[in-house]
N, C-alpha and C positions, 0 to 999 in steps of 0.2 A: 788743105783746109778750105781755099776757097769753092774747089770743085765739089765738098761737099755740101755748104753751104748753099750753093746754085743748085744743089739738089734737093735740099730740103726743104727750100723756097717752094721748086717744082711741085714737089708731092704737096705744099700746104696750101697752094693755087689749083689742084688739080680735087685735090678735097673740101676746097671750099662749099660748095654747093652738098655736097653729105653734111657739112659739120652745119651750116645751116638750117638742113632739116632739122638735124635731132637735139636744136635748141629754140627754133621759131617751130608755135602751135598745129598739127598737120591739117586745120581747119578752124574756121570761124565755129564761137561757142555753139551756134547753132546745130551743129554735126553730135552735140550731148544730147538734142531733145529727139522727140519721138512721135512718130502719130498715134500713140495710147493717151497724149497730155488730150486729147478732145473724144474719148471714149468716155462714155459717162459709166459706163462697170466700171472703171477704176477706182471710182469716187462712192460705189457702197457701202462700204461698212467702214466703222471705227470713225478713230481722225480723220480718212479720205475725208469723210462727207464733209468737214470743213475747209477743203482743201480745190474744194469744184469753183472752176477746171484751171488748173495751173496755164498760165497765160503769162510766155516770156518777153520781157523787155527790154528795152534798151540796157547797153554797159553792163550784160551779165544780171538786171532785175529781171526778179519774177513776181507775176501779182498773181489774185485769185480773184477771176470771174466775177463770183455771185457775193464777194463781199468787197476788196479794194478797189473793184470796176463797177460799182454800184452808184446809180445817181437818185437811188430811192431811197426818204431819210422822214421819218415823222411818227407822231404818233397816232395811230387810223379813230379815226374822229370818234366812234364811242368809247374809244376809252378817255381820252384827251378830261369827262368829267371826273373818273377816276381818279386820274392823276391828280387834278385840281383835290380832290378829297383828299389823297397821300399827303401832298405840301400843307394841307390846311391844317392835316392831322397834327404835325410837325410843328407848325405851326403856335397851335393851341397849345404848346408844352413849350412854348418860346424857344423852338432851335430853328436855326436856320440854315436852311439845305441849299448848297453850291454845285450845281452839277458841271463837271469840267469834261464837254464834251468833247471826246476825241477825235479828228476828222481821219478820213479812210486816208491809205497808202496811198491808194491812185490820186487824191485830190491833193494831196501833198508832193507826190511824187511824179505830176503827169507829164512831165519833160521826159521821161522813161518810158511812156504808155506806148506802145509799136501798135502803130494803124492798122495792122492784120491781125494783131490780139487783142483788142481793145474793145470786144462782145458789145458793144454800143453806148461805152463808157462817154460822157459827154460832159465835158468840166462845167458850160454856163447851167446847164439843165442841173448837175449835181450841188454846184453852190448855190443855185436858186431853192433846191429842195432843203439843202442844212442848214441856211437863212429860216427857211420857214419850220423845221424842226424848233431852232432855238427860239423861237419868237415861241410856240407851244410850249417852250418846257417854262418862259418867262410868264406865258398867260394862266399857267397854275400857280404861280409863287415863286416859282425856283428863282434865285439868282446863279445866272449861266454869264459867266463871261464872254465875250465877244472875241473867237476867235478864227474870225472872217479876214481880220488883218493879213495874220499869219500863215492863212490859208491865199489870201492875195499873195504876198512875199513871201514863200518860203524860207525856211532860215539855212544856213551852213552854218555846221556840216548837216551830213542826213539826219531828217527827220526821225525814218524808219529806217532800221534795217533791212537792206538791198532783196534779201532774200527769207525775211522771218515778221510775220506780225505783228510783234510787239517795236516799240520807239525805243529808240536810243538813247541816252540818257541827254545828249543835247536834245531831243525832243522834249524829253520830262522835262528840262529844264525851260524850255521856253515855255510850255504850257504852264508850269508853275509860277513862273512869271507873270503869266498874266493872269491867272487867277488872285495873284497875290496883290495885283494895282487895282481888282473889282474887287475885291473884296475889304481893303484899307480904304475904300469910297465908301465904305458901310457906316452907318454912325454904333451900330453891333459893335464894330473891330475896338474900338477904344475901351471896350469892357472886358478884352480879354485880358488875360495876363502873358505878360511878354520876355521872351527869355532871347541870351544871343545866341545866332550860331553860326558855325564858317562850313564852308565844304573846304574840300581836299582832296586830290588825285587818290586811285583805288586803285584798285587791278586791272590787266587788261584786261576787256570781253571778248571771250571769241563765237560768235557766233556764225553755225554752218547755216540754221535757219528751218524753219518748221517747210517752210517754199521748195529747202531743197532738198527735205530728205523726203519730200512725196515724189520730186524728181528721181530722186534714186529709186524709191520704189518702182516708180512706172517704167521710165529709162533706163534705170540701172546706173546714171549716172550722176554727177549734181557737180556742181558750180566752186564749191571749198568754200572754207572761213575766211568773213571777214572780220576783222580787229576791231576794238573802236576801246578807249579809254573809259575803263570804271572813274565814279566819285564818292564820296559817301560823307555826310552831314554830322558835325561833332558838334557841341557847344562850344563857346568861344571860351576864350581865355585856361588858362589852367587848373581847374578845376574841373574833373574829369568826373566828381563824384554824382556829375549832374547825369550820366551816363545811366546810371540805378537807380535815379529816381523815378517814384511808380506816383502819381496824382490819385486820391481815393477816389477821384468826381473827375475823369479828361474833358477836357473842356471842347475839346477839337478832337472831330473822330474822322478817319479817310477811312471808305469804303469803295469799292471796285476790282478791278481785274487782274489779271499776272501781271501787266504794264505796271501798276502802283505796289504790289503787295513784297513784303520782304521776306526772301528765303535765305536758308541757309548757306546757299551758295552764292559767291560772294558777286558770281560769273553770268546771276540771270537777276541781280539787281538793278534799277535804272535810278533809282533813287530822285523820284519824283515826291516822295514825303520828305525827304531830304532840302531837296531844294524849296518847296512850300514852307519850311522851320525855318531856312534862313531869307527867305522872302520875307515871310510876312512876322517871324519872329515871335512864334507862337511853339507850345511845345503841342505835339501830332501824336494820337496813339492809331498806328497806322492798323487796321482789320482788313486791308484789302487780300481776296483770298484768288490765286490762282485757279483756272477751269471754273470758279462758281457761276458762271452765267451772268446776265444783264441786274440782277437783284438778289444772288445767293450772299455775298459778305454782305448786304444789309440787313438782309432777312438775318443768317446767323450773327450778326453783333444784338437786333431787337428780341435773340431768343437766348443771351449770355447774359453770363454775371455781371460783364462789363456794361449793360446797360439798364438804366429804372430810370420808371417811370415818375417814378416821384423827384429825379435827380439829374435830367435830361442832358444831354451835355449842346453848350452853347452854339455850337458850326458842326453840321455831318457835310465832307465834302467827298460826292460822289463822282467817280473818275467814270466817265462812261463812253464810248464806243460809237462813234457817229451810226455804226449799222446794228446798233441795238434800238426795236421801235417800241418799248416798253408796249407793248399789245396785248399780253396775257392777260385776261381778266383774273384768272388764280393769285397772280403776280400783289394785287391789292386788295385777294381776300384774305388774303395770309400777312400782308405787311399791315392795315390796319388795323385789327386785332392786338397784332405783337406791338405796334407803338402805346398803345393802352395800356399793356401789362397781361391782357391776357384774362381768365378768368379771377386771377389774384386779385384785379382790380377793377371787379365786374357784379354785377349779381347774380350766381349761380341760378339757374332756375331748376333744371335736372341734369340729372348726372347716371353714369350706370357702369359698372367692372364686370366685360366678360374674359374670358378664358378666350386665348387664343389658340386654336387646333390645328394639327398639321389641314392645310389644304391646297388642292391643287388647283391650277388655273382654270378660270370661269366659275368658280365655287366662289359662294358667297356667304358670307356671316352679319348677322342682325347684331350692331353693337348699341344700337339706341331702340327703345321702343315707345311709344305715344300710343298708347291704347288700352281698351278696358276701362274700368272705372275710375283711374287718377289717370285718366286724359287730360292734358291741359288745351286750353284752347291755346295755339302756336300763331294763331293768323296773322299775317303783316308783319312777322315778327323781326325788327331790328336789332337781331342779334349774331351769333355768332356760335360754331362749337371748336373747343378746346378737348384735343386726342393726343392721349399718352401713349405711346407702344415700349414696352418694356424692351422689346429686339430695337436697338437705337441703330443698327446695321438697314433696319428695313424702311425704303426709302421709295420705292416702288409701286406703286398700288391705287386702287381705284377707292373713290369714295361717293357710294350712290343714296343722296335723300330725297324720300320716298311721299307725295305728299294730295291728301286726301281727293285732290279733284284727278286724278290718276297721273298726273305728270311725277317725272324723278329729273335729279338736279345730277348728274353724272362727272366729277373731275378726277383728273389723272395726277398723281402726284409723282414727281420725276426729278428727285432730289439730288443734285450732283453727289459724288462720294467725299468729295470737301469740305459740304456743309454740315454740321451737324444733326443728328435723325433724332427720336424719341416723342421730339412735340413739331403738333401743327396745328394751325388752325383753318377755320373754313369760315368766309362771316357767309352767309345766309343771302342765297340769291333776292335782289329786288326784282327780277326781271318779269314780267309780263304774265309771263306763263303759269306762273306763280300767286298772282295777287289773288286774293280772298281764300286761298288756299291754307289749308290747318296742315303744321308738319307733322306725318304718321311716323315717318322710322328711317334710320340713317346703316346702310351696309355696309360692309369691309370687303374688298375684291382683291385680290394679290396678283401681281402680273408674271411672278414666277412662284413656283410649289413650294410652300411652306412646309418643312419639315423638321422642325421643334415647333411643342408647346412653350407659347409665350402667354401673355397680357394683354386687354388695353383698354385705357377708361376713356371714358370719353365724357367731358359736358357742355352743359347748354348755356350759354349766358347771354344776359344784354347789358 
């Protein structure tokens, strides 16, 4: 027994260093990535392109480039009056708009940022620029909470997820946090009506991370899931029937990104409306819509049932994206229109139904006309057009008006497939090129071949 013993020892001293391998890593994580993460073909098409250029981090993080390693944050100075237009529109209909703006990964997470990937991320230069972001969305109206603290002190646990875009639900919950102490500073907040509520442990989340399955595309390899503890926001006490109840009028509406919006899965919830209900003790009818871009869930709530104009609801709190630069001038020919109602609550002035015809790309159709003998004079005109398209699929498309002194007014509509299609509006360029000009006629351009006959009305109001 013993000479066997002394053998077995032997072989298990003699093996030591194999059985070591094939339980310690055969390389630093670094040996997963690749030199395709800094080819910019990788980043062509699809998701890629919001994925330029995978840049890994410390402890198994990975960021992205041109959005987490970004120290550029505002809104580019002509639109900055626009916006002020937006809040005021809002305004005028007594709601008041919260924007809960979310700081990037890198600024939250730069103890992670690796000096050889960090494309010239620069934390004093990037919270000098989201200081002055916020200060802009305040010098239009918005009330924006101050969330420079948090961005000083990081909270634990993570913010973000290590390897995926969206925050964690201890992210959602500090941000909710603090939206909910600037906003009970409001002398607003005491007109709301206030209801309790608890959170409570959920599911786990596992998340592998949008970061690391571009890794796997380009590498072939990725980094695995990490865990992090779901929550989810009940009413307080025993009465669960509070659970179905629907308000005819919500008084509190949340709009923004997949970070806010609630899905069916229980596994990409962060429950940031959740924790805002039991903050500030309000009931929330959450529209925040997944992939809709920096203004698609607002735009699609001002063109639903769920919202009128005659009936405004009290707080829109807009969750938004430190690297969204609200820039698009379309972005507020379409949103102020829709907070008015629309031609519903407008004065038509013309209007016209044509047939819509199979056509192919760079074909164009005359869907409004100004001309001949019921010519109106259009000049200067402060208005706006309201366009039905019966294909509520089609979402894609140019829209060129056409106007006496030979200039046309060209926009591109490029409607996520989340938001809803059918209506849009267009208010009526003021710019330059335009003034003293009479509007002649307004075209349809499709960006891809039209192959049904459809519909589409279009009219004119101010």
């Amino acid at each position: 027994m013993k000479t066997s013993y002394l053998l077995l020892t032997s072989l298990l001293l003699l093996a030591a260093p194999a059985l070591r391998a094939a339980v310690e890593p055969p390389c630093a994580l670094d040996c997963l990535l690749c030199p395709g993460l800094t080819d910019d073909a990788q980043y062509a098409e699809g998701i890629m392109k919001s994925m330029k250029h995978i840049a890994p981090g410390k402890d198994s993080w990975l960021f992205r480039s041109e959005v987490d390693l970004s120290n550029d944050f505002g809104i580019p100075p002509a639109m900055q009056p626009q916006f002020k237009r937006l809040i005021q529109a809002f305004a005028a209909k007594h709601v008041q708009v919260v924007i809960a703006v979310q700081p990037t990964r890198g600024m939250m997470h730069r103890d992670k940022v690796r000096a050889d990937s960090a494309y010239g991320f620069d934390f004093a230069s990037a919270r000098r620029n989201l200081a002055r972001f916020l200060d802009q969305l305040r010098a239009g109206g918005a009330l924006v909470p101050d969330i420079l603290p948090l961005v000083d002190t990081p909270p634990q646990p993570d913010y973000f997820f290590r390897r995926d875009h969206h925050w964690t639900p201890s992210g959602a919950q500090a941000t909710a946090r603090i939206v909910a102490e600037a906003v009970q500073q409001q002398p607003f907040y005491a007109g709301l009506t206030k209801k309790d509520y608890r959170t409570e442990p959920s599911v786990m989340v596992p998340k592998d991370g949008t970061m690391s399955r571009a890794l796997k595309k380009i590498c072939g390899n990725n980094y695995g899931f990490q865990y992090v503890r779901g929550f989810q926001t009940v009413p307080a006490g025993d009465d669960l029937s509070a659970l179905f109840e629907e308000e005819s009028t919500p008084e509190v509406i949340l709009v923004g990104t997949s970070n806010s919006a609630n899905r069916d899965d229980d596994t990409k919830n962060y429950n940031f409306d959740g924790y805002l209900k039991e903050y500030l003790g309000v009931d929330i009818l959450n529209l925040a819509l997944p992939g809709a871009g920096q203004e698609g869930a607002l735009l699609n709530y001002l063109q639903s049932a769920d919202y009128s104009p005659d009936a405004p609801p009290k707080m829109i709190i807009w969750e938004l994206p430190a690297s969204f630069h609200l820039e698009d001038p379309l972005l507020y020919r379409q949103l102020l229109p829709a907070i008015q109602g629309g031609c519903a609550k407008a004065e038509v002035l013309a209007g016209q139904q044509t047939e819509l015809p199979p056509l192919q790309v760079n074909q164009r159709l005359e869907i409004f006309s100004n001309s001949g003998a019921q010519r109106l004079d259009l000049t200067d005109l402060a208005g706006f057009l309201d366009i039905r398209l019966s294909d509520k699929n089609l979402k894609d498309f140019y829209l060129i008006t056409y106007y006496d002194n030979g200039q046309r007014d060209k926009v591109w509509y490029r409607r996520e497939a989340i938001v809803a299609g059918g209506q849009f509006y267009l208010q009526l360029s003021q710019a330059e090129a335009y003034r003293s000009a009479n509007l002649l006629s307004v075209f349809f351009e499709p960006t891809e071949a039209l192959t049904e006959v459809g519909h589409v009305e279009i009219k004119l109001c101010r």
